[in-house]
N, C-alpha and C positions, 0 to 999 in steps of 0.2 A: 663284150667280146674278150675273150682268153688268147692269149697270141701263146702261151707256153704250157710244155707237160709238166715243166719240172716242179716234182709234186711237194719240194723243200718250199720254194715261194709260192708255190700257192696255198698251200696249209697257212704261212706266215701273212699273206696278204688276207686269206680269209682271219685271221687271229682280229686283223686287225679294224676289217672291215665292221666286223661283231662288236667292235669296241669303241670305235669312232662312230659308225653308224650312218654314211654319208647314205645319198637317197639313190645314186648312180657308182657304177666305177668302168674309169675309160681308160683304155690300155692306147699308150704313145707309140705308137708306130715309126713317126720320121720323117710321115710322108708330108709334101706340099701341101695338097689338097686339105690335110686333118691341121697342119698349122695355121692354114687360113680361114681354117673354119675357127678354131680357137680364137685369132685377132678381130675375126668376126665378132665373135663371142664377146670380146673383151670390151670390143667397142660399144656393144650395146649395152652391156651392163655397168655401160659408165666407169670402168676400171683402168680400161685406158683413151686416149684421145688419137686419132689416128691423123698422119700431119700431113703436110705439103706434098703430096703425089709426083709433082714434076721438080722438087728440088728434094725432097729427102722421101724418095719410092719405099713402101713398105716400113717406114720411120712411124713410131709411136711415143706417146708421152704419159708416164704413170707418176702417180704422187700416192708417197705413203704416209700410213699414219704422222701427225707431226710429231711423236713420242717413240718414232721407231726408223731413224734418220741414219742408224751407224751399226758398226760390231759394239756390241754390248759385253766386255770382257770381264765384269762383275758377275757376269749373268751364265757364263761362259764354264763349263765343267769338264775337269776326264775323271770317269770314273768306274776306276780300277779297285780289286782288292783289297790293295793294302795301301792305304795313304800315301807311305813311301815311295812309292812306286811313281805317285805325282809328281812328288816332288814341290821345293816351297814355292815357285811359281806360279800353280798349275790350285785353282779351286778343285777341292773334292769334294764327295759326297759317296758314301757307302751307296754303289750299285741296287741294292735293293730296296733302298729307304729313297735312292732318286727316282727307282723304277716306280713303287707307290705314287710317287708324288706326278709325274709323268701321265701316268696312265689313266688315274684322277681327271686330269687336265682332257684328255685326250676322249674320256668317257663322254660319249655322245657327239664331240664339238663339230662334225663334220654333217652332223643331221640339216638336210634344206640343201647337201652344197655336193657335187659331184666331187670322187677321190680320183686322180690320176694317175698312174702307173707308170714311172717315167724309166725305163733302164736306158744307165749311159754306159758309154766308157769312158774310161781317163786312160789318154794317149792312144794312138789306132788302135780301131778293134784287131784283132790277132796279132797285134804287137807285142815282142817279148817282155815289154814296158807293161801292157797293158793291165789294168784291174778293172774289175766292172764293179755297178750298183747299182741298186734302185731304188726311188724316191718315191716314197706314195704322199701325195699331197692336195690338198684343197685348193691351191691355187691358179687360175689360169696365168698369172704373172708368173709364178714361179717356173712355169712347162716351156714357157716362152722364153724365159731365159735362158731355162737348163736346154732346150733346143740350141742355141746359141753357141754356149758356153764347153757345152760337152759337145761329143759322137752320141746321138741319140736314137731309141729307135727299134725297132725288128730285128736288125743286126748283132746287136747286142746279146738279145735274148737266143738268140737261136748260138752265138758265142758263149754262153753262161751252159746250155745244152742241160741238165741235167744237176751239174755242180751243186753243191752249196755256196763255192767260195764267190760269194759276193757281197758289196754292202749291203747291209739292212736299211734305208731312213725313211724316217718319218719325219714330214711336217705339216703342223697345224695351224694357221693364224689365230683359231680357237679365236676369241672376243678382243685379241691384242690389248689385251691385260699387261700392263708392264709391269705389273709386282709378281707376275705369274710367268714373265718370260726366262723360258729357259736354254738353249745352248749346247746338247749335252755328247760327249763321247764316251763310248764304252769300246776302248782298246780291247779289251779281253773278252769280246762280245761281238766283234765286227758292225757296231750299230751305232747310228746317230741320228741323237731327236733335237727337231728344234719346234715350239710350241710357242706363242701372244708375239710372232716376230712374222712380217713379210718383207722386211730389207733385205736387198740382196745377201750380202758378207754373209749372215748370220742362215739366212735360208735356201742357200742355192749352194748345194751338200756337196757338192762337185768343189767348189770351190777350196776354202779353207780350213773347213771339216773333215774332208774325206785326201784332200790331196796334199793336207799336213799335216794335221794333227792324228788322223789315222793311219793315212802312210808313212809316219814318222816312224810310227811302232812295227807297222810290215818291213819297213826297211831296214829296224835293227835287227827283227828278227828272220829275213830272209839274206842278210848281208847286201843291201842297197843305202842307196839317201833318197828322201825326201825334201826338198829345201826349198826355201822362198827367196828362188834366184831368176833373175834375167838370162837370156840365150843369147848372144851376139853371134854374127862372124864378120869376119873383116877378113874383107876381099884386097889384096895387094896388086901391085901394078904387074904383077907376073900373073897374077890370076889366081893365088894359091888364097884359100877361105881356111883364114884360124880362129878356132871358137874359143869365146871365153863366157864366163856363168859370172854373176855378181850381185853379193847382196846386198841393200840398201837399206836399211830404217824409211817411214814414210816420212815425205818431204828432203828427202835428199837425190831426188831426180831419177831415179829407178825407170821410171818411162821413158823418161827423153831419151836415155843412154841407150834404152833397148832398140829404140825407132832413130838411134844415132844417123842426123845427115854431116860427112863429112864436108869440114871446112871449103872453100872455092879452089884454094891451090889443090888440095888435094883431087879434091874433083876431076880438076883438069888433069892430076897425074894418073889418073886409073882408080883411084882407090874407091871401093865402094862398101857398103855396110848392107848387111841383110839380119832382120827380127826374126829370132825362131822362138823366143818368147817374152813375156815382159814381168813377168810374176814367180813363176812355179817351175823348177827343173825337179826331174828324179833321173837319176845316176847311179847307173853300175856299171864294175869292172866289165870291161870287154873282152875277146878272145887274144886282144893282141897287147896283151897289158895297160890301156888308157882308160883314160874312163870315158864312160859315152852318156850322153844327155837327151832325154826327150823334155817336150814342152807338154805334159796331159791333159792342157784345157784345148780347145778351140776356137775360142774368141777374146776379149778383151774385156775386162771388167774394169772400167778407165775412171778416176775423179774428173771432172767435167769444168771445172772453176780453172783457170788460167793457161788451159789448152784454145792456141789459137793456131791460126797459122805461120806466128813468129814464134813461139814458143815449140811447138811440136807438130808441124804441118801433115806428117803420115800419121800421127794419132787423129786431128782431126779428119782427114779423107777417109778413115775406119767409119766413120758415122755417116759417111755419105747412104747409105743402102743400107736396109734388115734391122734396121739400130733399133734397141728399144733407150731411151732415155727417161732417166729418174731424179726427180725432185729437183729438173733446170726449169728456167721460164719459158712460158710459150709467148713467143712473138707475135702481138695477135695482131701486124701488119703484111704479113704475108705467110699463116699459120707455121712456122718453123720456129727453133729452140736457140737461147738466149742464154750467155750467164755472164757471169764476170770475170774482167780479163777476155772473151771471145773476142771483141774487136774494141776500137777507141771508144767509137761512137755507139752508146746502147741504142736500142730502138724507143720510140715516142712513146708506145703504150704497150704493153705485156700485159700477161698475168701472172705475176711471182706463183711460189712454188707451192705458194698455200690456197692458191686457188681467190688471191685478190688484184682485184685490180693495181699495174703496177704502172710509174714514170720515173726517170730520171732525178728527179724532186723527191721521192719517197723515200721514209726512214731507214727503212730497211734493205737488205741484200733481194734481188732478185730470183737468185737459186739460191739453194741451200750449200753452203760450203761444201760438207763430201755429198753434195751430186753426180750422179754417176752416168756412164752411157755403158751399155753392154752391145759390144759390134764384132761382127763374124771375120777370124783372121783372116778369112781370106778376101778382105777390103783392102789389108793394108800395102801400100804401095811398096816398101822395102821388105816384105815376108818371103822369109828366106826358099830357096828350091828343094831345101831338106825337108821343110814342119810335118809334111807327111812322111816322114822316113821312118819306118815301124823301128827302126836301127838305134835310130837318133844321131848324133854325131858326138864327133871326138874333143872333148875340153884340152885347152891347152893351159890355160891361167883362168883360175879363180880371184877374184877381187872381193873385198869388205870393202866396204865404205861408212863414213860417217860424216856429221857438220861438225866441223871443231873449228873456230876460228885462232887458233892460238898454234895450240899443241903439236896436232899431228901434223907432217909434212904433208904435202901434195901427192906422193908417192912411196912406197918405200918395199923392198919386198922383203917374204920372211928366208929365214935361211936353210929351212926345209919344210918336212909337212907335218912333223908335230909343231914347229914355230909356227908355220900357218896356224894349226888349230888355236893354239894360245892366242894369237894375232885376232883371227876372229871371235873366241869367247869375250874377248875385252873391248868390242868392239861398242862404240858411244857414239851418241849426240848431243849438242846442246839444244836447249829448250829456244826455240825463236819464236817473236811478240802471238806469233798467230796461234801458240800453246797457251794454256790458261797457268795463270801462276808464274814466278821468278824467270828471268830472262836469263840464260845461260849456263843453267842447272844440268849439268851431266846425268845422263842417264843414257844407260848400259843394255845394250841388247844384243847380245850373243848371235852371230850368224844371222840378222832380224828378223829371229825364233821364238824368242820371248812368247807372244803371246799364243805362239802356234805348234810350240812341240809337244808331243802329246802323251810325255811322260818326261822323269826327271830331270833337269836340265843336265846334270855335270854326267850321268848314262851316257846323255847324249853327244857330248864329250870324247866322253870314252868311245864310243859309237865311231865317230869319227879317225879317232889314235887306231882304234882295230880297222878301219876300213884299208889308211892308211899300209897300211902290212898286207892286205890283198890286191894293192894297184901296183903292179911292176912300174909302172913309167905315170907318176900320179903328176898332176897340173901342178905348174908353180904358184904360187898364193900371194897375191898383193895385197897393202891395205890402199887406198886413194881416199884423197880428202880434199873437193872440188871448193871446199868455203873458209881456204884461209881470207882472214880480212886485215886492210891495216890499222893503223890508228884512229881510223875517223871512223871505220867502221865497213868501209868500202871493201867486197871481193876484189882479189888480185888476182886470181885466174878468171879469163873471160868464160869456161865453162861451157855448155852446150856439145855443138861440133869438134869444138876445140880440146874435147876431151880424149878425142884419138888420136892425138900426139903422146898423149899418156900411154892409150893404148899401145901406140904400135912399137915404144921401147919394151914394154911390159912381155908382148908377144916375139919380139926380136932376140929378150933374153929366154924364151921358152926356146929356142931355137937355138944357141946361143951364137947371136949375131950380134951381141952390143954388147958392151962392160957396163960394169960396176963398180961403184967404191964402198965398202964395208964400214958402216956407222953404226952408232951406238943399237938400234931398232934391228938391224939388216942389212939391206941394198937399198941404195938410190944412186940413181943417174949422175954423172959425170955432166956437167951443164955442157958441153957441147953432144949430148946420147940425145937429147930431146929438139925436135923440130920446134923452132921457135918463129920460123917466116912467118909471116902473116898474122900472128898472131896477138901482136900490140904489148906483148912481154916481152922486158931486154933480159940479156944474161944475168946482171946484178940485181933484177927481180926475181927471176928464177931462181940463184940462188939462196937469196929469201925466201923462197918458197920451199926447200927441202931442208929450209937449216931445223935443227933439234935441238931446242929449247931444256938447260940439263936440269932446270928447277922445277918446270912446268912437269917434266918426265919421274923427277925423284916423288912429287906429288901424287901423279899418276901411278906411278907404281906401289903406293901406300895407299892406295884409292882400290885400285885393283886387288890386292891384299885383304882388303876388308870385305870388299864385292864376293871376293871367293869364300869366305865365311860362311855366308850363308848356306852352302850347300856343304858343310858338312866335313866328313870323312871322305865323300863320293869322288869331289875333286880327282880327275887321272892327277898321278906324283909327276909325269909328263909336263903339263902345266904348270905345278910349283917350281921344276928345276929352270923352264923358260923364264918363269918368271925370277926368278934368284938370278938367272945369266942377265937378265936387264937392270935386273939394280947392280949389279957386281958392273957392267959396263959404262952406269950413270956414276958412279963411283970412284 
């Protein structure tokens, strides 16, 4: 069945049909009826496990390859013209000599296996936000996810109408070959292949292929951002909802904060929190000079290992309905799913994630560390009344964050928006036990872009410093650092809930309803600016908490110095003078 005229992707799907060679091709429609015929599908052919009916309705369980558990950033390409253009972060490979090697792969690997024709969008369809794609794929996991994950569908197609302007992707699980997986974008080609991969990250094109590493580059060049940010809004006791974006490094809580439930006092004051996303904003200037954000996925692509109901209670009620979940344990006491960290008490008998029989006595983990659940946004109990707004909404404060146990304050803000920029290029973690390798090793991940911009970092930079100059009334820009610790080793902010005390000075001075006192970084709070009831922090831990450290900083900014090296000439001059105004002020 052919659902469209438009004669650009059909030529291209035929291109590709002649080349992989599958024995069928099914065009995604949207509808119920064809999704349940797919889970149907899945279940029979033993691909997925279909679970508990009256406690997790329409819930499934997939286990992948065990050599194909993560993003594979080794593996991982943009390939563009001229090297440069990568940038030294960023693996290349000459476009034609990857296209060869590509299509090699791609030669036959679909024969015995139906192709799927999956067009989504990312962000509403006929939203000003909106871009579309298409993913032709072998996989029924993958259809069922991007169902999920994106606007899938008829709609789409018939919103593409004729165009060209859409993604191209392919993907193949081909023999899942791991010396033959590959990863690939073509910025200057609007295309992305991923080939020997059925993990999510890596295969579900919607995700972090298409809605950063390629809309990084639409975004430079239509004057937008793509970024790998959170949507907040924080609702006040007057009713007024201020949005902030913020980006995290993984394992510095980026979820909780998104699905933030405020503290009990607050509670009782009014204040509430709404999710408009947990991963991915894109942002343009609006008509009224702010910038406005949409979220362009539509579901949740969650790690699954220490999500419970004390840790993140609206992440897990996302998994109640439609969930497909990957590489946790199946609970085989009342067929429903299991992992570590979900409650105290594991269950008697599982089946770990490899498909063995599993107990409380067993050597090994249960789930797989990054196990995943992929659950439809509109499970989640605090999802905001905007997520459908083709509009998006109005940012008011941008936030960076890192784990620094020492260095960075609790808070601090920049002192405009090329400070911001600089603020976030330098942005870090340290490595904690659950990383492989040295314990407290600094490492630097710009905007937490690193592995995800999809061309030269310090462009990208620059990208930002030019954006700046097109937002009349641009967001104020914080750094936040939830993991200072003291001597023993212990956090000293309680975290969690408690992190919208942080917010709501951060958003007070967007407004400007609070003060500040000017430190050597920026802004930080005046210890009576921050609400500290409740929250088991005295003033004179507080103000442990934003003092600045001038050895640790002189350090840092010889650190930072070097970090810039790397990329050259490209470096915005923006940047070096930030950076010379904070050694001139450590000084």
């Amino acid at each position: 069945m052919n659902n469209t005229t438009n004669k650009h992707m059909q030529k291209w799907i035929s291109e590709v049909a002649a080349l992989a060679k599958p024995d069928d091709i099914v065009w995604i429609d949207g509808s119920a009826e064809q999704i349940e015929r797919l889970r149907q599908q899945a279940v029979a052919d033993g691909s997925m496990i279909r679970l508990n009916e009256e406690k997790l309705p329409n819930c499934f369980l997939h286990r992948t390859d065990p050599n194909d558990v993560a993003r594979v950033e080794g593996r991982t390409f943009i390939c563009c013209a001229n090297e440069e253009d990568a940038g030294p972060t960023n693996h290349w490979m000459e476009p034609s000599e990857m296209h060869r090697k590509l299509d090699g792969i791609i030669d036959g690997a679909m024969r015995g296996r139906t192709m799927y024709v999956i067009p989504y969008s990312m962000s509403v369809v006929g939203s000003p936000f909106a871009k579309y794609g298409i993913e032709l794929t072998d996989s029924t996991y993958v259809v069922l996810n991007m169902v999920i994950m994106t606007r899938a569908g008829q709609a789409v197609l018939d919103a593409i109408g004729d165009s060209e302007d859409f993604i191209k992707g392919i993907h193949t699980q081909a023999n899942l070959d791991k010396e033959q997986k590959y990863i690939v974008q073509f910025p200057e080609e609007n295309a992305i292949y991923s080939v020997n991969s059925n993990y999510g990250g890596n295969v579900l094109q919607g995700k972090k292929c298409f809605a950063l590493r390629i809309a990084s580059n639409l975004g430079r060049e239509e004057n937008w951002m793509a970024e790998h940010m959170l949507i907040l809004g924080i609702e006040n006791p007057r009713g007024e909802v201020r949005y902030v974006c913020g980006a995290f490094p993984s394992a510095c809580g980026k979820t909780n904060l998104a699905m933030l439930i405020p503290p009990e006092g607050y509670r009782k004051n009014g204040w509430k929190a709404w999710c408009v996303g947990d991963d991915i904003a894109w942002l343009r200037p609006g008509k009224d000079g702010r910038l406005w954000a949409v979220n362009p996925e539509n579901g949740f692509f969650g790690v699954a290992p220490g999500t419970s109901m004390k840790s993140n209670p609206n992440a897990l009620e996302c998994t109640r309905e439609g969930t497909i979940f990957t590489n946790v344990a199946l609970n085989t006491e009342d067929n429903t799913v299991w992992w570590e960290g979900m409650t105290k008490t594991p269950p008697e008998h599982a089946i770990d994630w490899l498909g063995r029989p599993w107990t409380p006595d067993s050597p090994d983990k249960a789930a797989h560390p990054n196990s995943r659940f992929t659950a439809p946004a509109r499970n989640c109990p605090c999802r905001s009344t905007e997520f459908d707004n083709p509009n998006g909404v109005p940012i008011s404060a941008i936030l960076f964050g890192g784990r620094r146990a020492k260095t960075a304050p609790l808070v601090y803000q920049s002192r405009d928006w090329n400070h911001g920029v600089f603020v976030g290029s330098i942005m870090a973690s340290e490595t904690t036990a659950a990383a492989s390798g040295a314990v407290g090793v600094v490492r630097r991940d710009p905007m937490a872009m690193l592995p995800f911009c999809g061309y030269h970092m310090a462009d990208y930079w620059q990208h930002w410093i030019d954006m700046g100059k097109l937002i009349k009334n641009p967001p104020k820009i914080f750094n936040v650092n939830w993991f200072r610790t003291d001597d023993e080793g212990h956090f000293i902010w309680p975290g969690f809930g408690d992190n919208l005390r942080v917010l709501e000075w951060a958003l007070a001075r967007c407004f400007g309803e609070a003060g500040a006192r000017e430190c050597e970084l920026g802004y930080v709070p005046y210890p009576g600016d921050i609400n500290l009831d409740g929250s088991g922090v005295d003033e004179k831990t507080f103000e442990g908490l934003i003092t600045i450290d001038r050895d640790l900083w002189r350090k840092e900014a010889d650190d930072i110095r070097e970090y810039y090296k790397q990329f050259g000439d490209k470096v915005p001059a923006e940047l070096f003078a930030m950076l010379e105004v904070l050694e001139k002020n450590l000084s």
